[in-house]
DOTI-150102 format. One record per residue (C-alpha): residue number from 1; x, y, z. Coordinates in steps of 0.2 Angstrom, whole numbers. Layout:
REM DOTI-150102
+-----+-------+-------+-------+
:   i :     u :     v :     w :
+-----+-------+-------+-------+
: NUM :     X :     Y :     Z :
...
+-----+-------+-------+-------+
END
This chain:
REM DOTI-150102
+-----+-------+-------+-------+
:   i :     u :     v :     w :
+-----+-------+-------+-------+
:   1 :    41 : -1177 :  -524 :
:   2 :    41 : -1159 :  -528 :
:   3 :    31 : -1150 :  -541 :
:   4 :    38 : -1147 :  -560 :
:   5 :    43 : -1130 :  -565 :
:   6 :    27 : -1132 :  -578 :
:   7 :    13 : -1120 :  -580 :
:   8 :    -4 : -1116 :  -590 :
:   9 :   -11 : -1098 :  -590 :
:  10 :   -30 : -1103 :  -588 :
:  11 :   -39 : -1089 :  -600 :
:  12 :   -57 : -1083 :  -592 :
:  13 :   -58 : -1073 :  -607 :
:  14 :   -59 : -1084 :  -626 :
:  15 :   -46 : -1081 :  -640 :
:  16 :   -54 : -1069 :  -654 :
:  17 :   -56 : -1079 :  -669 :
:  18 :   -54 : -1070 :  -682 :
:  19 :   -44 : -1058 :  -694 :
:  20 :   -34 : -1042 :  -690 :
:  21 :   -46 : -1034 :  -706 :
:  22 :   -62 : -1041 :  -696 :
:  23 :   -56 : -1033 :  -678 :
:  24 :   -53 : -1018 :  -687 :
:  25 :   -71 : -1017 :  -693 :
:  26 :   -78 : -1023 :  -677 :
:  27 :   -69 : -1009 :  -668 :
:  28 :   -74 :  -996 :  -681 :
:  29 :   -92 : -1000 :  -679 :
:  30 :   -92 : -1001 :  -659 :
:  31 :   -80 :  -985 :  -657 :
:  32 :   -84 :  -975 :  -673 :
:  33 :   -81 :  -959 :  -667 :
:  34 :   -67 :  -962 :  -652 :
:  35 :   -49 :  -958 :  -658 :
:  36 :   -40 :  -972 :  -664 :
:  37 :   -23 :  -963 :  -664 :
:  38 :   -15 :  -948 :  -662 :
:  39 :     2 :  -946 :  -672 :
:  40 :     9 :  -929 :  -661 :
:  41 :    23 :  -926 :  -672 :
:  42 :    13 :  -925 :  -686 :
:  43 :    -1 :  -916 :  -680 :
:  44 :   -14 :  -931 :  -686 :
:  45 :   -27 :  -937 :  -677 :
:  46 :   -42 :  -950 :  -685 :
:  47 :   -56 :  -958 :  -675 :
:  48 :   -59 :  -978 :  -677 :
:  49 :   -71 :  -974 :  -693 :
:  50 :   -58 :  -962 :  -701 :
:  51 :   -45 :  -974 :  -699 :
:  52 :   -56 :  -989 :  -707 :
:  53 :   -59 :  -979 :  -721 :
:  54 :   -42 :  -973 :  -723 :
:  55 :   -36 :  -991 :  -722 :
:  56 :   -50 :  -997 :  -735 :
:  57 :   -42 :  -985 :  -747 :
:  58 :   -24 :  -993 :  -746 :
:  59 :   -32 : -1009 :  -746 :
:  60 :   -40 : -1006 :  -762 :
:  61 :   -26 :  -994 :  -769 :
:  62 :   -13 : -1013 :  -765 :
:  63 :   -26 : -1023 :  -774 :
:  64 :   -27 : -1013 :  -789 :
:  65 :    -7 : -1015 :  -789 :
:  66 :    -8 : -1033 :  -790 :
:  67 :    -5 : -1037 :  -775 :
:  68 :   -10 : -1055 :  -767 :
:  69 :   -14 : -1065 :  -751 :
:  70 :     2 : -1070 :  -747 :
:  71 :    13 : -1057 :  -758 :
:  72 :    26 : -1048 :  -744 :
:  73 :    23 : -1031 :  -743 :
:  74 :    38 : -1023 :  -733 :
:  75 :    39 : -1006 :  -721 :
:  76 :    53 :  -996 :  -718 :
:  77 :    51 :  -983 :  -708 :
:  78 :    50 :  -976 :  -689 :
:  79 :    32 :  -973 :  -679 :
:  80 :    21 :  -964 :  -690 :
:  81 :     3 :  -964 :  -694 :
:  82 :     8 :  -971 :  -714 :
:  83 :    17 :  -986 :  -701 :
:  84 :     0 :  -991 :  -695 :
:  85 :   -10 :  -989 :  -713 :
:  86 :     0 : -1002 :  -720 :
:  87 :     0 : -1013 :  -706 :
:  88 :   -17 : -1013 :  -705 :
:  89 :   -20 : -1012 :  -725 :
:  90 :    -8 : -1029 :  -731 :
:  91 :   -20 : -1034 :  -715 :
:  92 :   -36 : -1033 :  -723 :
:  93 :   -31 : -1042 :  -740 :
:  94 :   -20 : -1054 :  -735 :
:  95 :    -2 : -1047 :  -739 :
:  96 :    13 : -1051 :  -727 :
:  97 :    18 : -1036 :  -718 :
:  98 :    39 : -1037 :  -718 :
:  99 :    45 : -1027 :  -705 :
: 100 :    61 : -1018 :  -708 :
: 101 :    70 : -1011 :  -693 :
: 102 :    73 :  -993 :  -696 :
: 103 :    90 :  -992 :  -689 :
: 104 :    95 : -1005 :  -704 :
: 105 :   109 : -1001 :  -718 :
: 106 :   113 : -1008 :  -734 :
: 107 :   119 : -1024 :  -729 :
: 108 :   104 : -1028 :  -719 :
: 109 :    88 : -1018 :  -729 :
: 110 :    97 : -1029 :  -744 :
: 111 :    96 : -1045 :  -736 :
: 112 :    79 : -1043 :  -729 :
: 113 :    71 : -1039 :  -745 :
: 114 :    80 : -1053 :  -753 :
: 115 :    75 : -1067 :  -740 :
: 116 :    56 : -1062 :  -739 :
: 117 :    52 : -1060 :  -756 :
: 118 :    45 : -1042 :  -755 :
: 119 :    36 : -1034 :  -770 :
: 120 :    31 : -1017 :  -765 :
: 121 :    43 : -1008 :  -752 :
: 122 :    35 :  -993 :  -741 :
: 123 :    48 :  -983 :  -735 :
: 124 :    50 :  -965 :  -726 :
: 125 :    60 :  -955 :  -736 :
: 126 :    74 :  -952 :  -722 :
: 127 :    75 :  -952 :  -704 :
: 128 :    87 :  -942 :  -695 :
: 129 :   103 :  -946 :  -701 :
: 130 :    97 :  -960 :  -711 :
: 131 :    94 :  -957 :  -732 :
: 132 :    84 :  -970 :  -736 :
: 133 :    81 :  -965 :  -754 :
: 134 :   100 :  -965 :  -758 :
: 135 :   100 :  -983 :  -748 :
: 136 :    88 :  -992 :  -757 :
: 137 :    92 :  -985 :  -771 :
: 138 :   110 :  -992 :  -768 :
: 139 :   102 : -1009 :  -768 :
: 140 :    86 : -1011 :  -778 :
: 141 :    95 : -1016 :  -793 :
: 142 :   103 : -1030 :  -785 :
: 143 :    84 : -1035 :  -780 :
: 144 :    75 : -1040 :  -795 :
: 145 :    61 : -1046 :  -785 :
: 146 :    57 : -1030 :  -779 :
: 147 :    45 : -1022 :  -791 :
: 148 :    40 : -1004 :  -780 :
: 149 :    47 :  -994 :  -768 :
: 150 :    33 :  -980 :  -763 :
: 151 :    40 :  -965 :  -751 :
: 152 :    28 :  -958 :  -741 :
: 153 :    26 :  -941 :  -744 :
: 154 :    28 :  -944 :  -763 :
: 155 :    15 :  -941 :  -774 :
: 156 :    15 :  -959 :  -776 :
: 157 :     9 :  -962 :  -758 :
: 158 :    -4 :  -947 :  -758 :
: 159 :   -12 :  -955 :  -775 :
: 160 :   -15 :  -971 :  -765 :
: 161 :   -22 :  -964 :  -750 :
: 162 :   -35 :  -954 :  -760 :
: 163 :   -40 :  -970 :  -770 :
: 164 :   -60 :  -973 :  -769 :
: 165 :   -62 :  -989 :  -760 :
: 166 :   -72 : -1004 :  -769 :
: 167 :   -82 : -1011 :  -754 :
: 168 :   -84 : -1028 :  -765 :
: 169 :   -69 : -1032 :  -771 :
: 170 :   -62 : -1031 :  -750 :
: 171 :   -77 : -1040 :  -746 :
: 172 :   -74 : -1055 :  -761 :
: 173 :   -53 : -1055 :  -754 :
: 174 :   -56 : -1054 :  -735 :
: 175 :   -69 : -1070 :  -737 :
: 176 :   -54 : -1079 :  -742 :
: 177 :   -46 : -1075 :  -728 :
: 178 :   -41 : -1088 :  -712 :
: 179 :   -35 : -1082 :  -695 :
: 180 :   -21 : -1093 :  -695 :
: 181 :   -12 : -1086 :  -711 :
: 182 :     3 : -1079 :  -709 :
: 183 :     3 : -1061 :  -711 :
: 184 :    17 : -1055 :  -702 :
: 185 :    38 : -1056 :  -704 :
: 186 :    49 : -1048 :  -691 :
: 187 :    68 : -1052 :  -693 :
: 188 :    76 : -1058 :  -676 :
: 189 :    96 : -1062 :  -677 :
: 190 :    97 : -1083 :  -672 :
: 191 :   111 : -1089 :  -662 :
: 192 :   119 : -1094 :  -678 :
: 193 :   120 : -1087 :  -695 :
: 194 :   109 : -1070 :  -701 :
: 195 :    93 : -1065 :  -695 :
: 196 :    80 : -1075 :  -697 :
: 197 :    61 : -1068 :  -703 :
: 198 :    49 : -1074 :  -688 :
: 199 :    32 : -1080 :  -698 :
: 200 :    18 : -1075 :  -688 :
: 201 :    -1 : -1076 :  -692 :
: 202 :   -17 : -1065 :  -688 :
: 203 :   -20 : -1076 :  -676 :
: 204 :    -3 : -1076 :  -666 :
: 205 :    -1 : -1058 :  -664 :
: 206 :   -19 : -1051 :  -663 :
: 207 :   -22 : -1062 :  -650 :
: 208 :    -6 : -1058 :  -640 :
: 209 :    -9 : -1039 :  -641 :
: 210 :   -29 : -1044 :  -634 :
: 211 :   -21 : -1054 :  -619 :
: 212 :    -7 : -1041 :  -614 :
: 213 :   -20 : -1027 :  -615 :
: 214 :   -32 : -1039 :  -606 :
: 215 :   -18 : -1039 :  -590 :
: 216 :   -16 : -1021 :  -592 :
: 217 :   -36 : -1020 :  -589 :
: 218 :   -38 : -1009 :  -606 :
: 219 :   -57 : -1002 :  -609 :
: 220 :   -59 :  -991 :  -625 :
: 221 :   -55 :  -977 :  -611 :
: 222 :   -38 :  -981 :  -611 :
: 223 :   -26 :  -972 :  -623 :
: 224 :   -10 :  -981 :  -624 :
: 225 :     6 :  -970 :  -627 :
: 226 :    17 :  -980 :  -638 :
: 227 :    36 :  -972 :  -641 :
: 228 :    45 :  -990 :  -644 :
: 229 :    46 :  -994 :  -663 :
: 230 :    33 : -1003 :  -673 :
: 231 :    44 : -1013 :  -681 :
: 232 :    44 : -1022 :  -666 :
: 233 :    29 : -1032 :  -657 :
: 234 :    33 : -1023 :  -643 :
: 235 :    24 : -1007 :  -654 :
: 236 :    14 : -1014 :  -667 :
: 237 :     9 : -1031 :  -658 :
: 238 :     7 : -1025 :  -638 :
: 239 :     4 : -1008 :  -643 :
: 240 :    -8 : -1006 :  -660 :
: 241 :   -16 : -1021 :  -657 :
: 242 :   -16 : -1021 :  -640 :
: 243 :   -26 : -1006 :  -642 :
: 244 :   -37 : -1010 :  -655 :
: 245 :   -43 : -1026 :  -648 :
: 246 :   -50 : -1016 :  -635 :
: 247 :   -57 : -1000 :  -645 :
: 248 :   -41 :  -989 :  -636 :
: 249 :   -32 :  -977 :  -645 :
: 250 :   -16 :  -975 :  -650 :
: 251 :    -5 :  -961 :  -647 :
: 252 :    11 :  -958 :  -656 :
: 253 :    24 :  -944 :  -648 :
: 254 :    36 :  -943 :  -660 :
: 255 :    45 :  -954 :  -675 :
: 256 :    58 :  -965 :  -663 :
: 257 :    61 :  -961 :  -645 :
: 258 :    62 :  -942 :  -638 :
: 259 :    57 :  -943 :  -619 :
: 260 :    52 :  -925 :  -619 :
: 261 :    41 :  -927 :  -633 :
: 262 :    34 :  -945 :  -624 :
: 263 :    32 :  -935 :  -608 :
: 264 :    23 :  -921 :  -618 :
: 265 :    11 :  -933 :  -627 :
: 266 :     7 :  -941 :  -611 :
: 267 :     0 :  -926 :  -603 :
: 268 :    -8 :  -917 :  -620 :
: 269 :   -16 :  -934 :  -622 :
: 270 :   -21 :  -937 :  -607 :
: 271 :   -10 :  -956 :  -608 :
: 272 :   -18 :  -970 :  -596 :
: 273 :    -2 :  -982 :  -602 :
: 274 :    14 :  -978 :  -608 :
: 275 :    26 :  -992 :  -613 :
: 276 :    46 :  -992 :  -614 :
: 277 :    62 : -1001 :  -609 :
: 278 :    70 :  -997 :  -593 :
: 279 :    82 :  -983 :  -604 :
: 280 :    68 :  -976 :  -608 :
: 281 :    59 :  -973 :  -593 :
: 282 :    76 :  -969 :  -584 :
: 283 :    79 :  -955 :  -598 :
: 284 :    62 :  -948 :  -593 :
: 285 :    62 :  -947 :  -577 :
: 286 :    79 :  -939 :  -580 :
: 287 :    72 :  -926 :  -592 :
: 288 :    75 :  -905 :  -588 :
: 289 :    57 :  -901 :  -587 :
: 290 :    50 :  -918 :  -579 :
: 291 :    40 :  -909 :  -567 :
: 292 :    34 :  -898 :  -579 :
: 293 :    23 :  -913 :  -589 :
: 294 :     6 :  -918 :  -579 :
: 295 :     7 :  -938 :  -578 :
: 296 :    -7 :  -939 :  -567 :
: 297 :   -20 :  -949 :  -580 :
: 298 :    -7 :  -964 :  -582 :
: 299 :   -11 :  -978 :  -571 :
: 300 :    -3 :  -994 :  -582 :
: 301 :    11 :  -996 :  -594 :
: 302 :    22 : -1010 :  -600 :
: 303 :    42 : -1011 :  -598 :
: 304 :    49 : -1025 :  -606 :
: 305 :    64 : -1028 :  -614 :
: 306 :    78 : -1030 :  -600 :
: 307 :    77 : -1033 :  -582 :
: 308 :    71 : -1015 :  -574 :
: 309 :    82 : -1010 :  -557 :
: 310 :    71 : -1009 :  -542 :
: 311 :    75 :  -991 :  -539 :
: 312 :    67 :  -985 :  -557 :
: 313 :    52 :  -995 :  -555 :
: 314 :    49 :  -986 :  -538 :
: 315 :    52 :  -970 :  -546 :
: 316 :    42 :  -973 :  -562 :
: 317 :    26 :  -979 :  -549 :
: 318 :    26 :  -965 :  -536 :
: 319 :    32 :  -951 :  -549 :
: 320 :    25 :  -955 :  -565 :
: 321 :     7 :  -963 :  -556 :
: 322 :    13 :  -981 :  -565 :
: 323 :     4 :  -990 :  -550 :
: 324 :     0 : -1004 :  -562 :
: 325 :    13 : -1006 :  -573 :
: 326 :    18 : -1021 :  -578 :
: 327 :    34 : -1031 :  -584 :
: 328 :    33 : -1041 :  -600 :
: 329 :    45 : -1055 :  -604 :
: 330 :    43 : -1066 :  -621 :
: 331 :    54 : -1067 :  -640 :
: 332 :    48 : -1062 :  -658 :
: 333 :    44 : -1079 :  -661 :
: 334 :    30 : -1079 :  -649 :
: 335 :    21 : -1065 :  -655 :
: 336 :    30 : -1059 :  -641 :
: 337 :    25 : -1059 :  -624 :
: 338 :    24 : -1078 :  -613 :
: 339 :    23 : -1071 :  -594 :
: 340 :    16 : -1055 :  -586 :
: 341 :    14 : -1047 :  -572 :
: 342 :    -2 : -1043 :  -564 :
: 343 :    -7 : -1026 :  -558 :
: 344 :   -11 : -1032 :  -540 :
: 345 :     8 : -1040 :  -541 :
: 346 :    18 : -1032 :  -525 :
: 347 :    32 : -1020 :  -531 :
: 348 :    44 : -1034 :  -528 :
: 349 :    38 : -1048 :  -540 :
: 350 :    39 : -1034 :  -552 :
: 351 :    56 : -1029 :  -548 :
: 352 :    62 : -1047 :  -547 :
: 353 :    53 : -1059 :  -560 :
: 354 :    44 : -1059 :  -576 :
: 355 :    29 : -1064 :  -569 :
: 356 :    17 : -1078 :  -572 :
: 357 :    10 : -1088 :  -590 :
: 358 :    -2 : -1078 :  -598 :
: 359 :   -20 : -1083 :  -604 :
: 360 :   -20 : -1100 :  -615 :
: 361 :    -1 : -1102 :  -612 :
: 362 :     7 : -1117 :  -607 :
: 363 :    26 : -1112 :  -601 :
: 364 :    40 : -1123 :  -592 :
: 365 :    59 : -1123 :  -589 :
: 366 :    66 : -1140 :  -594 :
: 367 :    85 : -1147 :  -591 :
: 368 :    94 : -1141 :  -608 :
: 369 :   102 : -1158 :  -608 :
: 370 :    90 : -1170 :  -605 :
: 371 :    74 : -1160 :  -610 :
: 372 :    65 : -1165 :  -596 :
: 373 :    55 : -1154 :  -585 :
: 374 :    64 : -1148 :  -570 :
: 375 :    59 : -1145 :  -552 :
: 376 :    53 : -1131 :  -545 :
: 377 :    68 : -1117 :  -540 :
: 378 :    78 : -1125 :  -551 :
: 379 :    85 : -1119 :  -568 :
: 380 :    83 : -1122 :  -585 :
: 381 :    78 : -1117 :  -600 :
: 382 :    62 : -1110 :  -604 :
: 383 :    50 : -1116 :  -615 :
: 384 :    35 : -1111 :  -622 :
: 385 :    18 : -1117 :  -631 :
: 386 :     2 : -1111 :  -636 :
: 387 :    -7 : -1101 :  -651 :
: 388 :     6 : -1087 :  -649 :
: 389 :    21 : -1097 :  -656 :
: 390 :    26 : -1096 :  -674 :
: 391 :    24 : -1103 :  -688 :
: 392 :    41 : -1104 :  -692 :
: 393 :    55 : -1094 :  -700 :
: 394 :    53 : -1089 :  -717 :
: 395 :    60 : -1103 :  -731 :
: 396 :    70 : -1109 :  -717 :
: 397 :    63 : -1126 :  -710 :
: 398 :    78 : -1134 :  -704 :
: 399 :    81 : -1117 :  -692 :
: 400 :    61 : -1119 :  -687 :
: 401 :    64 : -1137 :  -681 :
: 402 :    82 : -1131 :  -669 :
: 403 :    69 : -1120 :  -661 :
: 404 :    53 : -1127 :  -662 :
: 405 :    53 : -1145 :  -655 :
: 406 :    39 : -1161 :  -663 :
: 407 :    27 : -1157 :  -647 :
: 408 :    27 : -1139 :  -651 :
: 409 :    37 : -1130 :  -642 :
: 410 :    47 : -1113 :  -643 :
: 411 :    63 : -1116 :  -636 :
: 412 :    70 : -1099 :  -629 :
: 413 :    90 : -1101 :  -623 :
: 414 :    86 : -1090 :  -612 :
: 415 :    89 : -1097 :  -594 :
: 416 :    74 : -1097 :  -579 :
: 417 :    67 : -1103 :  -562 :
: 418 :    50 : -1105 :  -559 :
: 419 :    44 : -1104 :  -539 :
: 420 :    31 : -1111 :  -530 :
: 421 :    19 : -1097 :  -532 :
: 422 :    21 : -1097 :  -552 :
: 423 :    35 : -1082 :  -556 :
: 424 :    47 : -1084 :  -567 :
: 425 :    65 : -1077 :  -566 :
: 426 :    76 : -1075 :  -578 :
: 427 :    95 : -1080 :  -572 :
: 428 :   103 : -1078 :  -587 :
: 429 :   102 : -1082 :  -607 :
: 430 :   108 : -1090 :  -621 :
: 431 :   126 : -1090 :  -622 :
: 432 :   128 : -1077 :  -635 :
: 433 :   115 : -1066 :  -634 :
: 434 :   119 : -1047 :  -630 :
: 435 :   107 : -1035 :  -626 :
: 436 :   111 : -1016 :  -631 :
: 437 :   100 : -1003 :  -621 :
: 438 :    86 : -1016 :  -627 :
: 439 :    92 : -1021 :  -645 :
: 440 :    95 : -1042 :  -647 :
: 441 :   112 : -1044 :  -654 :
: 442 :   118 : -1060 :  -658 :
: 443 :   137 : -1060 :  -661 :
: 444 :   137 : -1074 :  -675 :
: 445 :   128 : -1058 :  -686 :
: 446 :   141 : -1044 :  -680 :
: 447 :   155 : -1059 :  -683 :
: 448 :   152 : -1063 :  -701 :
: 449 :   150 : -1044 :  -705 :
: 450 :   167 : -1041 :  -698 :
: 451 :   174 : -1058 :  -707 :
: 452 :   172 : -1047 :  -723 :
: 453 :   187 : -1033 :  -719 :
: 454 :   200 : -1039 :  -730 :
: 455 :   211 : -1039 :  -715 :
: 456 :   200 : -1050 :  -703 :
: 457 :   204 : -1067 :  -703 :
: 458 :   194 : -1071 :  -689 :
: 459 :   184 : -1061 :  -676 :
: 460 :   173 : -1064 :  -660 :
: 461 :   160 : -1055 :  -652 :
: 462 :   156 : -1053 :  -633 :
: 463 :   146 : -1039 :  -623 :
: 464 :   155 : -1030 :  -609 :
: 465 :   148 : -1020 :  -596 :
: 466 :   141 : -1004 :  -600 :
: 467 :   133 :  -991 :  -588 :
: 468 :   122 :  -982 :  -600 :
: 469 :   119 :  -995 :  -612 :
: 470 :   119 : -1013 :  -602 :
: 471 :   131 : -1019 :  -612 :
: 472 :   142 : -1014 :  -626 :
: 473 :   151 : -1026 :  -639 :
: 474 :   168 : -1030 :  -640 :
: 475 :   175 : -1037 :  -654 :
: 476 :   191 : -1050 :  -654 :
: 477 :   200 : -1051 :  -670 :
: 478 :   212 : -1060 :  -679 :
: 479 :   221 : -1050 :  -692 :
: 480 :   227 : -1058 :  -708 :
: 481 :   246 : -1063 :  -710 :
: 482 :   255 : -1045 :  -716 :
: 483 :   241 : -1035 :  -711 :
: 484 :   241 : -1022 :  -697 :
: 485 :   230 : -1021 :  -683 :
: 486 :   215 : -1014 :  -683 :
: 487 :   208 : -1003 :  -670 :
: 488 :   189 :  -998 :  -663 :
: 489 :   191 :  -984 :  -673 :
: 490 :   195 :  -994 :  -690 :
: 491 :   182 : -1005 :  -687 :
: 492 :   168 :  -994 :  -681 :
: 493 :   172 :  -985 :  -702 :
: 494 :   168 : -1000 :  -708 :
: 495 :   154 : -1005 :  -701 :
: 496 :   146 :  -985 :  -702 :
: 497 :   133 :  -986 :  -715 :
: 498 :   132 : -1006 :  -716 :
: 499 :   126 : -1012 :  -700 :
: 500 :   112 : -1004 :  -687 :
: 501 :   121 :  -994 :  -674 :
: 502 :   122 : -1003 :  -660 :
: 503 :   128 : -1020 :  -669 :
: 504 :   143 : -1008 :  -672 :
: 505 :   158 : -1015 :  -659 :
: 506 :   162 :  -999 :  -648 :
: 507 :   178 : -1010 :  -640 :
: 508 :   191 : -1020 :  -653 :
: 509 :   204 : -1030 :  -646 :
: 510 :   217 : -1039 :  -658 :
: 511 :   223 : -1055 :  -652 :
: 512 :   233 : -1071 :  -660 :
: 513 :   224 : -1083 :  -652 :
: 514 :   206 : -1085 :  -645 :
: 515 :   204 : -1096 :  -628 :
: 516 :   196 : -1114 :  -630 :
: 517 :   189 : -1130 :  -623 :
: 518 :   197 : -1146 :  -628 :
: 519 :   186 : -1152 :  -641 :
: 520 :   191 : -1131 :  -650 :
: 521 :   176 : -1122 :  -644 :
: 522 :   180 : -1105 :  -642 :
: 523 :   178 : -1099 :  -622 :
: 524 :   166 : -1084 :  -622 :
: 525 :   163 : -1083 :  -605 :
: 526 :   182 : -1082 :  -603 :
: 527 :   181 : -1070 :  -618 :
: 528 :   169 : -1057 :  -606 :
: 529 :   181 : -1060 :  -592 :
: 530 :   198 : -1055 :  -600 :
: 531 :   189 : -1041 :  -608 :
: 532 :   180 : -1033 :  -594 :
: 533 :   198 : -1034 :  -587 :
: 534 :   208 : -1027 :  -600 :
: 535 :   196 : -1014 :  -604 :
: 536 :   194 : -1008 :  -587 :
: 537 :   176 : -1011 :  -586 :
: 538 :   175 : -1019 :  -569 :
+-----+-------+-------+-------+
END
């Protein structure tokens, strides 16, 4: 009989038991004087005991606002010092951190705030084209709930970072603290419906930041350049964390992605990581003044997000000295990283698989129909287990139990093998899922914006080839009896200012009828097909 596409990542190295407050501490007394991070955009650097210090001042500036364990807290803004204060400060007395995407609008900052329950808002004032001021000020009274908004920058913000801390008023709120309270929400679209606020707890994501450092052999010599957004785990879980759990420091190039400024941080800093999504690292090694920048401190790095073609892995070991970097596979709902690869992996595995289970997890790829395992080189979807899944989605339990099953575990639609020697591939994923130059887009979100024109009666969305991004989406809509067709440019108006830019269609095509199966399913494969035709994007 062969062997079952089922594995468990043995951990020579235990779990941390405790809170994200208490690393924190522990870090700041091993690594006092080591940077902590380095934000070069703002020209701000603090050591681990500056930053605990700083950090005790929000915590005890939130507390004297009221703020409880278990009151959400939310962030809305792009990479910046403030970013990791907050993180850190809702940390240390028990507030859940809600992470707000920057590249949200109205429709969505509205919605996020709403569903989570946030009390206190910390936002950026604007970013790039983005007024965040006018936006929430668009919504807030639509959000009685929401009590504060502080902007950093504001006189506001600089109050509370100056606040003298009161050591025995942390000390009394971090004692009631557990590891396995949730302190984190990170909305993800679902396959169905809007997106859903992914509960996580101290002990999910600290400990999945520890392991992924772990694999990428961090020491508190390491300085980790982190140009992907924090509102993402891919910054604030494998990168902040990450580097905390191992006394490493953080160093931020700029507010959201500039590979110039990456490429300049890496060599000012000195970088030993650097971490990214294959568009990213494509645009850098593409960069005017490439060979201007010294790379030669990196030696690791994560790339993660969509599968990386062999010829920029090459590139990105032999000219940006990456010899160990790894790829990273793994969903918001696991805090977020379920397989790895190791740094003595041949170019190929990295190139062609996700790697293998990390430490403590149990992963398998199961028959979607049947739920039982599969045999090995066969596919299935993957399934995951451990102490990195979720706790839920927030106030949504019926949506928890689609994706979380009675045995425990995180059911991923995304489609994989597993071989003989324990890699993972990735052969496809769930049915509807688009990835945008490294965004997650579930059409059901895009669809039941675009039901809201006056003129839509119904509308479909597929991704399309695309050479730059991946994929782009392409809406299918049904216009209302009377009313004229709409066109991409119509439609791209309507959704300018109300949905993240790349959840905005870049193709539209008007049709009177979709194609479907018998039982009146609508035929998205079929969907991609005719549009990748039509449009010309074979």
């Amino acid at each position: 009989m062969s062997e079952l596409s089922y594995a468990h990542g043995l951990g020579t190295t235990p779990l941390l038991g405790q809170t994200i407050g208490a690393c924190l501490r522990a870090a700041a007394a091993r690594h006092s004087e080591r940077d902590a991070v380095v934000s070069c955009g703002q020209e701000l650097r603090l050591t681990y005991a500056e930053l605990d210090a700083a950090v005790d001042r929000l915590a005890t500036a939130l507390l004297a606002r009221g703020i409880e364990a278990g009151d959400r807290v939310g962030v809305w803004a792009p990479n910046c010092l403030e970013w990791m204060l907050v993180q850190y400060a809702t940390a240390r007395i028990g507030a859940i951190l809600v992470n707000v995407n920057p590249a949200y609008r109205t429709h969505e900052l509205a919605y996020a705030l709403e569903q989570s329950g946030v009390r206190l808002l910390f936002s950026a004032p604007d970013f790039k084209t983005s007024d965040y001021r006018a936006m929430v000020e668009e919504v807030r009274g639509d959000l009685p709930g929401l009590e504060d908004v502080t902007f950093f920058g504001d006189r506001g913000w600089q109050e509370l970072a100056v606040t003298p801390p009161e050591p025995d008023a942390l000390t009394e709120r971090e004692a009631g603290l557990d590891r396995d309270d949730p302190i984190n929400i990170q909305y993800t679209s679902g396959t169905t419906g809007f997106p859903k606020g992914a509960t996580l707890t101290h002990h999910n994501i600290l400990n999945n930041g520890f392991s992924v450092g772990e694999l990428c052999g961090y020491t508190e010599a390491d300085r980790v350049c982190v140009p992907v957004p924090f509102y993402h785990c891919f910054g604030m879980v494998m990168g902040n964390l990450g580097a905390l759990s191992h006394g490493a420091c953080v160093v931020i190039p700029a507010p959201g992605f500039d590979p110039t400024a990456t490429l300049r941080a890496v060599a000012a800093e000195r970088c030993t990581s650097l971490y990214g999504v294959p568009t990213m690292f494509i645009a850098m090694l593409a960069d005017e003044g490439f060979e201007e920048h010294d790379l030669t401190s990196l030696r690791t790095g994560i790339m993660a997000g969509s599968p990386c073609p062999s010829e920029t892995m090459r590139e990105v070991v032999e000219r940006m000295h990456m010899a160990e970097v790894s790829i990273a596979y793994g969903m918001t709902e696991t805090s977020p990283v379920s397989t790895q690869t190791r740094a003595d992996d041949p170019l190929e595995r990295r190139v062609s698989t996700i790697g293998r289970v990390g430490p403590h997890l149990e992963v398998k790829v199961i028959d979607p129909e049947t739920g039982r395992t599969v045999e090995r080189g066969r596919t299935g979807e993957l399934c995951t287990r451990g102490y990195s899944v979720m706790l839920g989605y927030w106030e949504q339990p019926e949506k928890t139990a689609e994706e979380i099953d009675a045995a425990g575990w995180m059911h991923t639609g995304d489609l994989a093998t597993m071989d003989d020697e324990g890699y993972f591939s990735i052969v496809g994923r769930s049915k509807d899922m688009i990835i945008r130059g490294g965004e997650n887009v579930y059409p059901r979100e895009v669809e039941e914006f675009l039901h809201t024109h006056p003129d839509v009666a119904d509308a479909q969305v597929v991704g399309v080839p695309d050479a730059k991004y991946g994929e782009e989406l392409c809406a299918w809509l049904q216009v209302r009896a009377g009313a004229q067709e709409l066109d991409a440019a119509a439609v791209r108006a309507f959704c300018e200012g109300r949905l993240a830019h790349y959840k905005i269609p870049r193709y539209v095509l008007c049709v009177s009828e979709y194609p479907m199966t018998v039982t009146g399913k609508v035929r998205k494969n079929e969907m991609r097909e005719t549009s990748t035709e039509r449009l010309g994007l074979a």
